[in-house]
C-alpha positions as CSV (number, residue, x, y, z in Angstrom):
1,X,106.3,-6.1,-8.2
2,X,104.6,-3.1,-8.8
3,X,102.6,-4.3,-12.4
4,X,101.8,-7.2,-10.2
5,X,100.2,-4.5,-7.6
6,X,98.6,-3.2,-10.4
7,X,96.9,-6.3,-12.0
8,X,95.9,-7.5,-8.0
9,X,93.8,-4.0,-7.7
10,X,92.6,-4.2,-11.2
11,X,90.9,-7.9,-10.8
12,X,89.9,-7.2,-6.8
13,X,87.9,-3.7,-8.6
14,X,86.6,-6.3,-11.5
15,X,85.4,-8.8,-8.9
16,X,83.8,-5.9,-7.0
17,X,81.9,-4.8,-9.5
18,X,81.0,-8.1,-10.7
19,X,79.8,-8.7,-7.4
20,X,78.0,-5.2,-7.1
21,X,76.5,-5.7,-10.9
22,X,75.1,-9.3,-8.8
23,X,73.5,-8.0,-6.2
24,X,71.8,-5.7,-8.4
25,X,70.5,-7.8,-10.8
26,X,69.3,-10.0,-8.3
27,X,67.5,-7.2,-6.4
28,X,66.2,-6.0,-9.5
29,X,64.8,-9.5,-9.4
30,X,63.4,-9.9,-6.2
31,X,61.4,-6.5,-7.2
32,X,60.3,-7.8,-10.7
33,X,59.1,-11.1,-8.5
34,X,57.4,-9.0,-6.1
35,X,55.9,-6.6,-8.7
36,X,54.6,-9.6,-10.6
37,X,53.4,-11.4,-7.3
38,X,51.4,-8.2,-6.3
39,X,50.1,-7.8,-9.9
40,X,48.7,-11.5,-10.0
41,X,47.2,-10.8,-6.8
42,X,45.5,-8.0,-7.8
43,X,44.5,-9.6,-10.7
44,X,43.3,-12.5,-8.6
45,X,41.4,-10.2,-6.3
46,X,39.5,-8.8,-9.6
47,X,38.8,-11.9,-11.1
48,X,37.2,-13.0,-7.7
49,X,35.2,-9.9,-7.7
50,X,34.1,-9.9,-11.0
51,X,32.9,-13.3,-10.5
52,X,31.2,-12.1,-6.8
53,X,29.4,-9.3,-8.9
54,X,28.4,-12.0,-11.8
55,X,27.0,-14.5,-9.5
56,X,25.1,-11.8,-7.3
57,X,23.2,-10.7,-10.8
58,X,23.0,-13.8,-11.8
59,X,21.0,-14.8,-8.5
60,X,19.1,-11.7,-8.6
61,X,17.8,-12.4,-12.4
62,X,16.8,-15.7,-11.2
63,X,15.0,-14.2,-7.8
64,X,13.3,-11.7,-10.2
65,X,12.3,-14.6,-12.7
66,X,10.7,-16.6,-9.6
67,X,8.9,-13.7,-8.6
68,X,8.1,-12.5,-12.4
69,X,6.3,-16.4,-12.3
70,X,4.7,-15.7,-9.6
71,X,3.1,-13.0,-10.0
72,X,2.1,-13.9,-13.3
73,X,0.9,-17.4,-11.9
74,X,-1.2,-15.4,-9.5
75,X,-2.7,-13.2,-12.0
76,X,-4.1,-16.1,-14.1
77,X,-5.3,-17.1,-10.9
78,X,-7.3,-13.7,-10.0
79,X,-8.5,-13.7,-13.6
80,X,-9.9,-16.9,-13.6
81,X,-11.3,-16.6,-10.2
82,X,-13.1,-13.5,-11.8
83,X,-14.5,-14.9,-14.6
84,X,-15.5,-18.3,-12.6
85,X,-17.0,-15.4,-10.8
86,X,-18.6,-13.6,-13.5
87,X,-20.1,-16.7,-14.8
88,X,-21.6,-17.7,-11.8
89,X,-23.4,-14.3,-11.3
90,X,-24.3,-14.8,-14.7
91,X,-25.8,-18.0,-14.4
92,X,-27.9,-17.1,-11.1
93,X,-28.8,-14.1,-12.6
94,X,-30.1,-15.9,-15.5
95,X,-32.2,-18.4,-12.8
96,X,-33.6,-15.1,-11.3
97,X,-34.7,-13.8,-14.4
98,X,-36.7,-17.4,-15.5
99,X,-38.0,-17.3,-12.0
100,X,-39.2,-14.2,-11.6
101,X,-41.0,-14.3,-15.4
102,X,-42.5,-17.6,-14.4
103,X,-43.8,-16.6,-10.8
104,X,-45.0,-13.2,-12.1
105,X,-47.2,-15.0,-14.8
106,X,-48.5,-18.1,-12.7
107,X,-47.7,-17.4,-9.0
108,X,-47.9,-13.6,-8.6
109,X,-49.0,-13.8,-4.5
110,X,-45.9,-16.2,-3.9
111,X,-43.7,-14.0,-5.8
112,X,-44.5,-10.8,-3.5
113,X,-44.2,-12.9,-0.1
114,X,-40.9,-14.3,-1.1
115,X,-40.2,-10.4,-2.4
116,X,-41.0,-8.6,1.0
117,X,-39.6,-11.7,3.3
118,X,-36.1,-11.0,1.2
119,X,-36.4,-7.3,1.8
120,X,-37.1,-8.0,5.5
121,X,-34.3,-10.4,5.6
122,X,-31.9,-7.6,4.2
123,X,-33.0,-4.8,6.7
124,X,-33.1,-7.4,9.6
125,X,-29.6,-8.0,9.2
126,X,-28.1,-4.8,8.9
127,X,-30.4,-3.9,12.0
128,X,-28.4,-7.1,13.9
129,X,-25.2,-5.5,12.7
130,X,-25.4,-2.6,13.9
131,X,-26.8,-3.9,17.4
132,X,-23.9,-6.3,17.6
133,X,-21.6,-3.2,17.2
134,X,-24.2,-1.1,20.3
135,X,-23.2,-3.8,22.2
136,X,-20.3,-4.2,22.1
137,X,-19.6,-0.5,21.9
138,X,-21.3,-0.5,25.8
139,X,-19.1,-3.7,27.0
140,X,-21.7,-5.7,26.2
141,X,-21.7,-9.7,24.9
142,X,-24.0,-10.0,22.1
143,X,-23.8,-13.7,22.4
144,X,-25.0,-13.5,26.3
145,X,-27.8,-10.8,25.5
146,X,-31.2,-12.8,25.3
147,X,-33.0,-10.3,23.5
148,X,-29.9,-9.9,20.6
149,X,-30.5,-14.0,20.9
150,X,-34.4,-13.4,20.2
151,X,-34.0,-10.9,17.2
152,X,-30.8,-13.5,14.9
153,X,-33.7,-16.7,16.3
154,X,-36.3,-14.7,14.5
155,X,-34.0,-13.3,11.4
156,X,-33.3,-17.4,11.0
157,X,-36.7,-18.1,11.1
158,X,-37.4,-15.5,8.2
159,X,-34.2,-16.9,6.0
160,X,-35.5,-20.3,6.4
161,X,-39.1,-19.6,4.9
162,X,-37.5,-17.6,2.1
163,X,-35.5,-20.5,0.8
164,X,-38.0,-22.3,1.5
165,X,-40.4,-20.6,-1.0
166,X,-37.7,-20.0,-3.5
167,X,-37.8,-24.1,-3.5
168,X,-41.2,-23.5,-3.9
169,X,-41.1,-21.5,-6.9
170,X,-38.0,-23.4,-8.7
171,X,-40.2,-26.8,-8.2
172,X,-42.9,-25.4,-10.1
173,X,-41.5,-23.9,-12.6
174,X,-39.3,-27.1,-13.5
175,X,-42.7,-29.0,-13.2
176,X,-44.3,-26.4,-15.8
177,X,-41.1,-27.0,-18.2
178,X,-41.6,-30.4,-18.0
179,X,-45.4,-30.5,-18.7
180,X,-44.5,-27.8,-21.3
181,X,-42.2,-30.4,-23.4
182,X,-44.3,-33.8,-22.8
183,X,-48.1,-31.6,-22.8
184,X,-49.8,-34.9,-23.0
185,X,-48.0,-36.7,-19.8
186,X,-51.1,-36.8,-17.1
187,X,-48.4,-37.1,-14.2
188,X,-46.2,-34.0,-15.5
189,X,-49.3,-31.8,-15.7
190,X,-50.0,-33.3,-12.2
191,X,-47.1,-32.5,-10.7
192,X,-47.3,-28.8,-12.2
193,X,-50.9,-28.4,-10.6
194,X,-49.5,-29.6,-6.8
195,X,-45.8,-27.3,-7.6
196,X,-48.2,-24.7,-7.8
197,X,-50.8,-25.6,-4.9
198,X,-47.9,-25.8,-2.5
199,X,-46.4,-22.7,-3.6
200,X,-49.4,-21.0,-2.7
201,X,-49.8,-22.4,0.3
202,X,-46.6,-22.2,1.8
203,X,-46.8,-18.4,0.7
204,X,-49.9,-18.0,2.6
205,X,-48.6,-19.8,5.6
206,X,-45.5,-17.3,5.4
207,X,-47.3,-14.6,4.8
208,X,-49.7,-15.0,7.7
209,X,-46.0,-15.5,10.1
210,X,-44.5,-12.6,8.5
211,X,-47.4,-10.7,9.3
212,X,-47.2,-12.1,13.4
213,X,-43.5,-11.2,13.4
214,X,-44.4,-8.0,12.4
215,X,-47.6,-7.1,14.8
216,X,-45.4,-8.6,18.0
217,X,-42.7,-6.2,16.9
């Protein structure tokens, strides 16, 4: 009775610490589940940032490429604005030049008048500038002042006969370059004798307003 005793304790402690060794394992299973669940999380959580941070450079190489192009687009632009620029100026300068040579040698009288009328055009308008700004400065309206009206009528009139002559003098000196390269063509040589006949007289005619402007100053 008593071995029996024995063997029923010995298997009951056996099964208990079968049972006991059980529950460990399994805990020690749970944990390793939950230690791997929070490490793949974490993982997870720095794959998702380390693609956050790749995509955010990515986008701001590509916004900094744009921008680069644009930039670079609009500097082209500036140059080739500049040099259009430059040309031009070259080009008119070059006109001026011809002009001036050609009016000093055959139309020296229409070359002053158009000279002083674009030196009084320049001082006329910087003198209508700065009585815009009087004005205005004094709560005035230049655009209801009738004497401001007057003195821009008169500055118009002045910018008018100065293109006009500069017509003037480009007519004639085409017609001279063409009677120059055809010397025996009657009706080039005619049309260089009336260029210069209406140069001179539309100078004189200028001249003699200019000089009226000027005395009812």
């Amino acid at each position: 009775m008593k071995g029996c005793l024995g063997c029923l304790v010995v298997a009951v402690g056996m099964i208990v610490v079968l049972h006991v060794g059980s529950c460990i394992f399994t805990v020690g299973e749970i944990e390793l589940s939950r230690l791997k669940t929070w490490h793949n999380k974490r993982m997870a959580e720095k794959a998702e940032k380390e693609a956050r941070e790749k995509a955010r450079k990515v986008e701001a190489e590509r916004v900094a490429a744009v921008k680069r192009k644009e930039m670079e687009a609009a500097a082209k632009l500036k140059r080739e604005e500049e040099l259009k620029k430059a040309q031009i100026k070259k080009r008119q300068e070059s006109k001026d030049e011809k002009i001036r040579t050609f009016a000093l040698q055959e139309l020296p009288r229409v070359w002053s008048v158009y000279q002083d009328l674009g030196s009084e055009v320049v001082a006329i308008s910087n003198r209508i500038s700065d009585l815009r700004k009087t004005l205005l400065t004094f709560g005035k309206t230049p655009d209801h002042d009738v004497d401001f009206h007057q003195i821009c009528a008169m500055c118009e009139e002045m910018m008018v006969a100065h293109a006009s002559l500069r017509r003037r003098l480009e007519d004639a000196y085409i017609a001279k370059c063409k009677f120059e390269a055809t010397p025996g063509r009657r009706d080039y040589e005619e049309q260089h004798r009336r260029a210069l006949e209406n140069g001179i007289k539309d100078a004189a005619v200028i001249a003699e307003r200019f000089k009226e402007m000027r005395l009812n100053k």
